[in-house]
Backbone as a ProteinNet text record, in pm:
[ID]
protein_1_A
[PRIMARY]
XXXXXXXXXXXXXXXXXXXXXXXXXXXXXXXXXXXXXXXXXXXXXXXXXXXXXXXXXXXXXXXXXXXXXXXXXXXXXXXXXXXXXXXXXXXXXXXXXXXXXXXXXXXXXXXXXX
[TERTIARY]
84	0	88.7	82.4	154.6	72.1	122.4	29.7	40.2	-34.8	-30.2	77.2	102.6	143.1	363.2	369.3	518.5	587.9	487.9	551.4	556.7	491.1	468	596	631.2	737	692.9	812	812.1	702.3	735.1	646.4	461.5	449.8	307.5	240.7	342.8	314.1	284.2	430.4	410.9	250.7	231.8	95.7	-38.6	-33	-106.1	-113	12.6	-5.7	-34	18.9	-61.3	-231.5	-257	-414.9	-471	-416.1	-507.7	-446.9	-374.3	-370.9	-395	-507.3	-584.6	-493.6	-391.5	-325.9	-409.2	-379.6	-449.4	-555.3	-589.8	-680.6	-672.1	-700.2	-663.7	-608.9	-716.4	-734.5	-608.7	-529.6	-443.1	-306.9	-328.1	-209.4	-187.3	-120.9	-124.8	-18.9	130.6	194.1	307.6	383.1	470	559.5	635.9	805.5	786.7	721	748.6	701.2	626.7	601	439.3	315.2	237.6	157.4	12.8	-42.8	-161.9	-220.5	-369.9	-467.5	-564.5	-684.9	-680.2	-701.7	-741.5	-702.7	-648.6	-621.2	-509.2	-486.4	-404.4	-237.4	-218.3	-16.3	40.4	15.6	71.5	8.1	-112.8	-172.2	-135.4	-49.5	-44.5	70.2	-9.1	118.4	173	319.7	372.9	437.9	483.7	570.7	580.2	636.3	730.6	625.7	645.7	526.4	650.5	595.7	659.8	709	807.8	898.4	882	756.6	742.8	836.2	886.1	945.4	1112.3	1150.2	1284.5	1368.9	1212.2	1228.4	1221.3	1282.7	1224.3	1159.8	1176.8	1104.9	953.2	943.5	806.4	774.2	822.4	745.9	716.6	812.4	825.8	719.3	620.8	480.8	369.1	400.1	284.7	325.9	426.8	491.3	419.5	442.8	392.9	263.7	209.3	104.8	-12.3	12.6	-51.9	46.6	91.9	148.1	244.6	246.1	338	491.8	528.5	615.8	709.3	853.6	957.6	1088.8	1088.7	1182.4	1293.4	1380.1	1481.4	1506.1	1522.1	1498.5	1608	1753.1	1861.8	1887.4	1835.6	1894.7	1816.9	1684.2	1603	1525.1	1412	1351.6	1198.5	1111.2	976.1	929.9	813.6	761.2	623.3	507.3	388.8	303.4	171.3	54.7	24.5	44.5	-19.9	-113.8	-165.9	-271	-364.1	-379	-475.5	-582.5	-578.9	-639.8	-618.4	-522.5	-484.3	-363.5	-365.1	-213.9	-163.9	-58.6	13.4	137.5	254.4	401	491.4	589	642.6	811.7	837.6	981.2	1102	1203.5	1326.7	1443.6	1527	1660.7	1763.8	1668	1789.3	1700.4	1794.8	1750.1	1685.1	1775.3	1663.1	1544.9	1512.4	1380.6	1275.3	1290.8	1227.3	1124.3	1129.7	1019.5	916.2	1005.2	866.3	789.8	860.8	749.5	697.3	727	605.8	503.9	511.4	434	330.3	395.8	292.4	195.3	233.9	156.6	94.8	62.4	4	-130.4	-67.7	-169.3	-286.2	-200.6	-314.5	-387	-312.7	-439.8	-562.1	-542.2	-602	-711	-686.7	-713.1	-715.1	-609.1	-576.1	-551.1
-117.7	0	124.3	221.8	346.3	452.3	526.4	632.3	773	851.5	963.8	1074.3	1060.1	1100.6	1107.9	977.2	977.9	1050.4	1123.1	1220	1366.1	1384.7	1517.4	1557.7	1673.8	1730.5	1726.8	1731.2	1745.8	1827.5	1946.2	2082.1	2000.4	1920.8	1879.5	1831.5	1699.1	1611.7	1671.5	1771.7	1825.5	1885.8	1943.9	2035.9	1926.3	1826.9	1740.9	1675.5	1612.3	1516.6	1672.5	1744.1	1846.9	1857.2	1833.8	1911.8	1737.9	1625.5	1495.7	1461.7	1534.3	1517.8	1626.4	1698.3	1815.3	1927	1993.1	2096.8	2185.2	2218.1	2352.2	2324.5	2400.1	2387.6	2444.5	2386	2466.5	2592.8	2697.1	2836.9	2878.4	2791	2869.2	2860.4	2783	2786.5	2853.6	2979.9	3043.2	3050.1	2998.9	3007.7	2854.9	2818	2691.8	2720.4	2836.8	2853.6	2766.7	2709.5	2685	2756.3	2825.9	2902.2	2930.8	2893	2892.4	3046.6	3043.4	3213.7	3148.5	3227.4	3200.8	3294.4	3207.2	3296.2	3379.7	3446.2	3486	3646.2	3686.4	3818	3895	4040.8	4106.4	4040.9	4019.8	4021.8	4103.2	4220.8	4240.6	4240.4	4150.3	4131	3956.1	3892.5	3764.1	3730.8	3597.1	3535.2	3383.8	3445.3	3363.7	3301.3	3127.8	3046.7	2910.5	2812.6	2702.7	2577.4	2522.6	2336.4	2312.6	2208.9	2126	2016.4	1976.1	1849.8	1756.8	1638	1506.6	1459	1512.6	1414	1423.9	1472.4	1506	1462.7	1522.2	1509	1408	1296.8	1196.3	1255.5	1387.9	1408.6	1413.7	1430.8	1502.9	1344.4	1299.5	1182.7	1072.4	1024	909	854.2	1007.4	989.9	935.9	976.2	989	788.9	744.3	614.7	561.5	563.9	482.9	420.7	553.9	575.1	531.9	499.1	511.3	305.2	241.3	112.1	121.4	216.7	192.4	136.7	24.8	-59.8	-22.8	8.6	10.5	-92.5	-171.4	-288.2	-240.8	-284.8	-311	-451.5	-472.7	-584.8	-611.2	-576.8	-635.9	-512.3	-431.2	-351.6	-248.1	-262.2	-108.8	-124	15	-2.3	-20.6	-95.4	-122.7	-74.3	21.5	76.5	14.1	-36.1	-21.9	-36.2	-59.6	-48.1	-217.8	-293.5	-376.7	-410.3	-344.2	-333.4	-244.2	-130.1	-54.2	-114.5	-229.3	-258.4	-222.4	-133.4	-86.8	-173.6	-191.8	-268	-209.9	-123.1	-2.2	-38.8	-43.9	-63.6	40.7	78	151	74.5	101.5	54	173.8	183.9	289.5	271.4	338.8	296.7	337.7	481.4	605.1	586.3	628.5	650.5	798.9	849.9	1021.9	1008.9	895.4	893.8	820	735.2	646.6	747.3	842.7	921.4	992	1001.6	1009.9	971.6	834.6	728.9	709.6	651.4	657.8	753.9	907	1026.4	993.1	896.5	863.5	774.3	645.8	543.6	623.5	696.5	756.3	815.3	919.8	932.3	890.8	752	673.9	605.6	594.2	550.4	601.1	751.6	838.8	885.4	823.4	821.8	969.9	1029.1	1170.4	1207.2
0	0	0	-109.5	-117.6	-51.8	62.3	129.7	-2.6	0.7	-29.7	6.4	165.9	270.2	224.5	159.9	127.9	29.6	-70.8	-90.1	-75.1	65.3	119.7	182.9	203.3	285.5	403.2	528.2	642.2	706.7	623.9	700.4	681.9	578.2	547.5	614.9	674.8	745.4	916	959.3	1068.9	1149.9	1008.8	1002	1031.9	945.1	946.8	1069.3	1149.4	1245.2	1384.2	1371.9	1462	1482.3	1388.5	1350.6	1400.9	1334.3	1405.6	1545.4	1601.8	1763.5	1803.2	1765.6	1839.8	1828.6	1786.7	1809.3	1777.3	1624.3	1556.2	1440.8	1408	1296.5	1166.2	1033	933.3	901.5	976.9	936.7	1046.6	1101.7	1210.5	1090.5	997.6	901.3	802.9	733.2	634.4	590.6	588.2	483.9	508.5	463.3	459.8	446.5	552.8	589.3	693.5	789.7	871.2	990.9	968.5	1066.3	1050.7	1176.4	1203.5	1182.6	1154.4	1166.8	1260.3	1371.2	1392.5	1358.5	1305.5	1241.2	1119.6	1048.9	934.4	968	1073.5	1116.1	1003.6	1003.2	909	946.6	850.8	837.5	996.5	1044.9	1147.7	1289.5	1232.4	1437.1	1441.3	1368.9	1305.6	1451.4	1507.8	1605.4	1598.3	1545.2	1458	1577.3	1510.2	1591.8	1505.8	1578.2	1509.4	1506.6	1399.8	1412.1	1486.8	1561.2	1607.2	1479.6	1525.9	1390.2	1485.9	1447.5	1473.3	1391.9	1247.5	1148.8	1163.6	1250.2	1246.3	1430.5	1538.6	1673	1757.1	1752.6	1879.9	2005.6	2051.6	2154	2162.5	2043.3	1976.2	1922.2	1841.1	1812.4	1912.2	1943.6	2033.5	2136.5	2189.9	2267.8	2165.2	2022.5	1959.4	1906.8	1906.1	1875.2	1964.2	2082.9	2204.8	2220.3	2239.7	2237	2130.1	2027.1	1871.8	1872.5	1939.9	1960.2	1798.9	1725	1586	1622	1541.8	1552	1445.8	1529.4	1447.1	1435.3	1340.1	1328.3	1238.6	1289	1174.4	1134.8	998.4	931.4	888.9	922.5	834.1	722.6	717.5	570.6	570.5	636.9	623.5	762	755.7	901	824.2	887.4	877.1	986.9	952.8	1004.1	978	1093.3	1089.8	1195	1164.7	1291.9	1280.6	1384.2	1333.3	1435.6	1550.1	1666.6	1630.2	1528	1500.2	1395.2	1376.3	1269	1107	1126.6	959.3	942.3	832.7	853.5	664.3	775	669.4	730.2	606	684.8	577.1	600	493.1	517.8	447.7	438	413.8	510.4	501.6	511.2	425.7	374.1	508.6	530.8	616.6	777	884.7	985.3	1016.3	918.6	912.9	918	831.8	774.4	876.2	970.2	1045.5	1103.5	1207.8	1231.8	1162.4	1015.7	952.6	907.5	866.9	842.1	931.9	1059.5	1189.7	1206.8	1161.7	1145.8	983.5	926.1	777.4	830.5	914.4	985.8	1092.7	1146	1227.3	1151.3	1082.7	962.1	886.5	836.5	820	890.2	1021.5	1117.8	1145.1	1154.4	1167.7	1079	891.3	802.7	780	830.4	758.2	629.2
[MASK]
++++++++++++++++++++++++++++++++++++++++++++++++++++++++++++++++++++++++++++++++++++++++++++++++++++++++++++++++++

């Protein structure tokens, strides 16, 4: 199964796994430096700040790992990533260790059916 989700950028995913663990909501997002707006207010009443990086942070991910039971193996040559207690059974496969949290942030996702 190919997610949608794998070829989104970091900032996409960030935004995304924020908004399905209750953070923010669409309209709090207006541009993709990286940096958050809330509400629909003018350019200078705008209060700006940072997504959090599930896809980059073990601090940040690792609750949402736990928690969400997503299983990370290493298999000899890559890491498999999947859910296999949520009833979805989504696994992705990764070459790099960069990459492992974000695939756990893609399996989350689709749990979520984000």
């Amino acid at each position: 199964m190919v997610s949608s989700w794998e070829c989104k950028s970091d900032f996409e995913i960030n935004k995304a796994v924020t908004m399905v663990s209750g953070g923010f909501k669409e309209s709090d997002y207006s541009d993709f430096s990286g940096n958050f707006h809330r509400g629909n207010q003018s350019q200078d009443n705008y209060k700006v700040g940072v997504i959090v990086d599930y896809c980059n942070n073990p601090s940040y991910a690792w609750p949402i790992i736990l928690e969400s039971k997503i299983s990370l193996n290493w298999t000899g040559g890559y890491w498999c990533v999947t859910s296999p207690f949520s009833g979805v059974h989504f696994s992705i496969k990764v070459d790099s260790d960069a990459d492992v949290f974000k695939a756990a942030m893609i399996v989350y996702l689709e749990m979520n059916n984000a």
